[in-house]
DSSP file (Angstrom, degrees, kcal/mol; ACC not computed):
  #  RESIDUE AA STRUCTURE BP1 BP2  ACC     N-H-->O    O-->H-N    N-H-->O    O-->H-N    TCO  KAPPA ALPHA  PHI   PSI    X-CA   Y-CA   Z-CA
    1    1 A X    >         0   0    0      0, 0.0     3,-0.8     0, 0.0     4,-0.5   0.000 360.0 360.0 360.0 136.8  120.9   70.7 -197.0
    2    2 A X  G >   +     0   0    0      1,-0.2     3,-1.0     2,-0.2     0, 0.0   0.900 360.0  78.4 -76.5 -46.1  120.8   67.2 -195.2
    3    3 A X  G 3  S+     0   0    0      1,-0.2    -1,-0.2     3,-0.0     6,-0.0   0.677  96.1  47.3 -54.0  -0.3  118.5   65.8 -197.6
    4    4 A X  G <  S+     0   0    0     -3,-0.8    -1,-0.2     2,-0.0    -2,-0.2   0.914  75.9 100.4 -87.6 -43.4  121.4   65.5 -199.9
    5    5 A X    <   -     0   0    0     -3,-1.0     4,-0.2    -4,-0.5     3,-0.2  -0.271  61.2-164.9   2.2  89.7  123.8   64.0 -197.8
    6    6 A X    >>  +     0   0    0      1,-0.2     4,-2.1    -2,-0.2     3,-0.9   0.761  65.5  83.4 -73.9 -23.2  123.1   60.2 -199.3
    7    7 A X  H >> S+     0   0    0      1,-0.2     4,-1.2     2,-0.2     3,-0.6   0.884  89.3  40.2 -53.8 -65.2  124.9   58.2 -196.5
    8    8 A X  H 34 S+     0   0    0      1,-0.3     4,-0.4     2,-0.2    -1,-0.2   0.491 122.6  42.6 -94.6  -0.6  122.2   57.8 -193.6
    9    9 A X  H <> S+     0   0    0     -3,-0.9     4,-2.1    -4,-0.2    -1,-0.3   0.565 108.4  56.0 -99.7 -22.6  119.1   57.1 -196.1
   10   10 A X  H <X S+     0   0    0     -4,-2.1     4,-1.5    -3,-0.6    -2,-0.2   0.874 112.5  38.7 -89.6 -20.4  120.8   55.1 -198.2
   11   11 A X  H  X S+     0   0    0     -4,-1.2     4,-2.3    -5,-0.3     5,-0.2   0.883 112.6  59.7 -83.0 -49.0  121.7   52.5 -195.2
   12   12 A X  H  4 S+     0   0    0     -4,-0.4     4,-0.3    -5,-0.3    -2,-0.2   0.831 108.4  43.0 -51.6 -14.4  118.3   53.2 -193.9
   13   13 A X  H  X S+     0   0    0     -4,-2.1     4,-1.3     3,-0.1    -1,-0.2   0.848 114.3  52.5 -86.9 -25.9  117.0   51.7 -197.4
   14   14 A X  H  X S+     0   0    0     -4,-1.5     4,-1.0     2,-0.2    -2,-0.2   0.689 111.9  44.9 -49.0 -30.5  119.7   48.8 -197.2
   15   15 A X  H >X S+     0   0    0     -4,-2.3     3,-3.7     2,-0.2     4,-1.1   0.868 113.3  47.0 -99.7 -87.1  118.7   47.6 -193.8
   16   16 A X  H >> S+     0   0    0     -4,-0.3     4,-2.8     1,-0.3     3,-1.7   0.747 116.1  46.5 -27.5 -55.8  114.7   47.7 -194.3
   17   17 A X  H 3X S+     0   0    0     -4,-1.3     4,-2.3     1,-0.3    -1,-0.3   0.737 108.1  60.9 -83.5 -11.0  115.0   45.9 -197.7
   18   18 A X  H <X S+     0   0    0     -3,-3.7     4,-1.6    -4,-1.0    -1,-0.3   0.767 113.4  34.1 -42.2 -53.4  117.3   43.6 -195.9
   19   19 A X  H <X>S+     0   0    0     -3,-1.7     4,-2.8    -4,-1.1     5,-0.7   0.889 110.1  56.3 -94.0 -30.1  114.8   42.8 -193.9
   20   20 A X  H  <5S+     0   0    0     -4,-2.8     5,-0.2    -5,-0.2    -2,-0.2   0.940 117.2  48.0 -21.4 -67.2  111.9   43.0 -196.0
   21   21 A X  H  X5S+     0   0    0     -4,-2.3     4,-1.1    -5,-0.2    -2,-0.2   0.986 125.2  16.1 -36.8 -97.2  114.0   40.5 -197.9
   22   22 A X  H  <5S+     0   0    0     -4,-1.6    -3,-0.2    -5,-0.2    -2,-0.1   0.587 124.5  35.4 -66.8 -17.9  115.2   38.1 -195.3
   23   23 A X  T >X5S+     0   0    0     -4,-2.8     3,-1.3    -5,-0.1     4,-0.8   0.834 114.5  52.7-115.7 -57.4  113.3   38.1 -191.9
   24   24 A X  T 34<S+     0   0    0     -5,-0.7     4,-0.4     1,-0.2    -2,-0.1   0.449  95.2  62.0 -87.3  15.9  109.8   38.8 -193.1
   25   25 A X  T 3X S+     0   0    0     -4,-1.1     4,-1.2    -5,-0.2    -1,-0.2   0.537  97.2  59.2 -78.3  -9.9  109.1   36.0 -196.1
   26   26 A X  H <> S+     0   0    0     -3,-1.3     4,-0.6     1,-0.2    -1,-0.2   0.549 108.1  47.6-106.9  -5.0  109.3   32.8 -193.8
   27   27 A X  H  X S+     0   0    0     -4,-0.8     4,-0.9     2,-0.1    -1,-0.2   0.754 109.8  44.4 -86.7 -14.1  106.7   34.1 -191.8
   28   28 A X  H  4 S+     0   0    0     -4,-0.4    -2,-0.2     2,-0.1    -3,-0.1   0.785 119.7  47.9 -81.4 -18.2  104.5   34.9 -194.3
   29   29 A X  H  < S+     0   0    0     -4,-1.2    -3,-0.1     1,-0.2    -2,-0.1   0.835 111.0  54.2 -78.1 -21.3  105.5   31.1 -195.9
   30   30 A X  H  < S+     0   0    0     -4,-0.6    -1,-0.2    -5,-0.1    -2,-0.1   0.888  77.0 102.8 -79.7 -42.2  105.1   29.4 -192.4
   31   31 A X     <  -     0   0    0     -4,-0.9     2,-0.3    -5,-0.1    -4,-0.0  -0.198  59.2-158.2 -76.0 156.8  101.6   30.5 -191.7
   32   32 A X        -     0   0    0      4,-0.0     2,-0.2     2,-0.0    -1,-0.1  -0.775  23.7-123.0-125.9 132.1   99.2   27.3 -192.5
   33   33 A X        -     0   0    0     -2,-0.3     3,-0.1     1,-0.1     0, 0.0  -0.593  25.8-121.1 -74.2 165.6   94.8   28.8 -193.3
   34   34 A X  S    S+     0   0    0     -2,-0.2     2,-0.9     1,-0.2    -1,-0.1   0.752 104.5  52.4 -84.5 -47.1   92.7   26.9 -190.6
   35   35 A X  S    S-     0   0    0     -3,-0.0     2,-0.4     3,-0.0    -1,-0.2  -0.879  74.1-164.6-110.7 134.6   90.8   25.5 -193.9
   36   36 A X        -     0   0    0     -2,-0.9    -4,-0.0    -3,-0.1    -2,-0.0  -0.854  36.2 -97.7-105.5 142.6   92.9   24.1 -196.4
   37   37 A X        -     0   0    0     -2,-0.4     2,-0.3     1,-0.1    -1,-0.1  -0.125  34.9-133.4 -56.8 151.9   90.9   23.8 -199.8
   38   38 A X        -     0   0    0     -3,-0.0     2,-0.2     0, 0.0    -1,-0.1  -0.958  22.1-110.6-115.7 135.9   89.6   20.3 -200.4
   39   39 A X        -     0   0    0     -2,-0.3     2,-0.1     1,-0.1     0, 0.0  -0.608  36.8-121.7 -73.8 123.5   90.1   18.5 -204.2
   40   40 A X        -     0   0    0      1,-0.2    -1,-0.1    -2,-0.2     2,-0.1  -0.283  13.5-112.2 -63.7 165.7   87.1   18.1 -206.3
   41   41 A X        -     0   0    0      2,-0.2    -1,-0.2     1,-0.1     0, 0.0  -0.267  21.7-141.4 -81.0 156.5   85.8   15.3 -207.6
   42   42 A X  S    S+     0   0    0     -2,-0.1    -1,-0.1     2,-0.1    -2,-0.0   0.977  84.4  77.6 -84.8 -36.1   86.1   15.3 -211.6
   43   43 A X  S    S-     0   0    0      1,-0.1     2,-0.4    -3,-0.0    -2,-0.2  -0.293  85.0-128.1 -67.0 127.1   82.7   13.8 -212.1
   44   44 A X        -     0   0    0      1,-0.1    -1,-0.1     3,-0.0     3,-0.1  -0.798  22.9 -97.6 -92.8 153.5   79.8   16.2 -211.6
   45   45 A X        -     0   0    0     -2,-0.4     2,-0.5     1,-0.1    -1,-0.1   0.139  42.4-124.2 -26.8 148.6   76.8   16.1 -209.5
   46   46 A X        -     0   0    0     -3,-0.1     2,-0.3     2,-0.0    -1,-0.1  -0.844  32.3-160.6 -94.8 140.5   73.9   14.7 -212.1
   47   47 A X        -     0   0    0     -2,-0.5     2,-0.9    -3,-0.1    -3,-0.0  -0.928   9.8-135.7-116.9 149.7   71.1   17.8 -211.7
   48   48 A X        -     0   0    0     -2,-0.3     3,-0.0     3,-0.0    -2,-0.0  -0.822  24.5-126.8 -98.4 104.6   67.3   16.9 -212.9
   49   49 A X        -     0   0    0     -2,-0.9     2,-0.5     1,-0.1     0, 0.0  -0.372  26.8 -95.8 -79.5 172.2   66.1   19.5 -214.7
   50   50 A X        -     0   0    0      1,-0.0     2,-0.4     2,-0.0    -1,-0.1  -0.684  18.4-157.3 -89.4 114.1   62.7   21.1 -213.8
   51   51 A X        +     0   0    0     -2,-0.5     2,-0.5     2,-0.0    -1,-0.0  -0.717  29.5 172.9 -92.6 122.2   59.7   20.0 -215.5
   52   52 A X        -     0   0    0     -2,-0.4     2,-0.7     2,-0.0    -2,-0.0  -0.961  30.9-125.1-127.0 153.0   57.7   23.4 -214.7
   53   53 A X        -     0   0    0     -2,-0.5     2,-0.8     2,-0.0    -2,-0.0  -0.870  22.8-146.9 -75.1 102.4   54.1   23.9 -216.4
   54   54 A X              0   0    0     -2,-0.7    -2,-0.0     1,-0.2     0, 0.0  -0.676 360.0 360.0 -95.1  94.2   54.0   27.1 -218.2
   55   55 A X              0   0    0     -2,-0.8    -1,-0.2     0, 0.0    -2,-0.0   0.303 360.0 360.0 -46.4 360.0   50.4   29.2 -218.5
């Protein structure tokens, strides 16, 4: 049975995690979002609360 036979899976799991590892994390660290978050202000907005008439 082949599927036993550890040698040509076992490189094919070295190589992929190899690369997993090494070629694809600096492209997922290199790409820049189109909006970068802006820092809030600490101070909040004053709000008016709503004088409403109730019937």
């Amino acid at each position: 049975m082949p599927q036993l036979n550890p040698a040509p899976w076992l490189m094919i799991l070295v190589f992929s995690w190899l690369i997993f590892i090494t070629i694809i994390p600096p492209k997922v660290i290199a790409h820049h979002f189109p909006n970068e978050p802006t820092s809030r202000t600490a101070q909040m907005p004053k709000t008016n609360p709503w004088n409403w008439p109730w019937h």
